[in-house]
N, C-alpha and C positions, 0 to 999 in steps of 0.2 A: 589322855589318850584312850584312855576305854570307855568314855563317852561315844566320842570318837566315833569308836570298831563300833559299836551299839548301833550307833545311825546308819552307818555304811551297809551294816548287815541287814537292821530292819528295812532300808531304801532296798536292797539286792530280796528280799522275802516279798516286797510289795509288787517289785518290778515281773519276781515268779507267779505271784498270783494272778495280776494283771493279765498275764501270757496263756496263765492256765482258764481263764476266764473265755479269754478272749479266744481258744481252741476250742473248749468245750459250745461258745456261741456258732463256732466255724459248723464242728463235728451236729451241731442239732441243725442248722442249717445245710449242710449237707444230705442227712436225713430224711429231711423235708423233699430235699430236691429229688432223691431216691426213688420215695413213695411215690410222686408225681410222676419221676417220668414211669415210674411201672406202671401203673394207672391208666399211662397214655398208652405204653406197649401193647396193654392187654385191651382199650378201646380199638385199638387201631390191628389188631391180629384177628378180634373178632368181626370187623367190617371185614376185613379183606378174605378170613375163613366165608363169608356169605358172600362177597361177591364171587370168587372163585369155587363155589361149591366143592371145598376140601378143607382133611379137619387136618391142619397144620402143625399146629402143636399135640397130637397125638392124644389128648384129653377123650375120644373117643363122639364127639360131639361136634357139628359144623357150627361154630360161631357163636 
């Protein structure tokens, strides 16, 4: 029987890890996606600061 529990429990450690793996893939892909779209935010705040001749974000600077 304590075989057993041994297995069940290293299968239930494996199944945790798996999960923590596979958040931690989520949480850095996430990440990624973050940077990007800010990236894009600040491309795209700085075109429309120049076409509208105003400084938007307050930065003290048009574009």
């Amino acid at each position: 029987m304590g075989i057993f529990f041994d297995l069940m429990q290293q299968s239930m450690l494996d199944d945790q890890q798996k999960q923590a793996d596979s958040i931690e893939d989520r949480v850095e892909m996430l990440e990624s996606e973050l940077k990007e779209t800010r990236d894009l935010l600040r491309k795209t705040l700085q075109v429309l600061e120049e076409h509208v001749g105003t400084d938007i974000d307050g930065d003290g600077k048009t574009g």
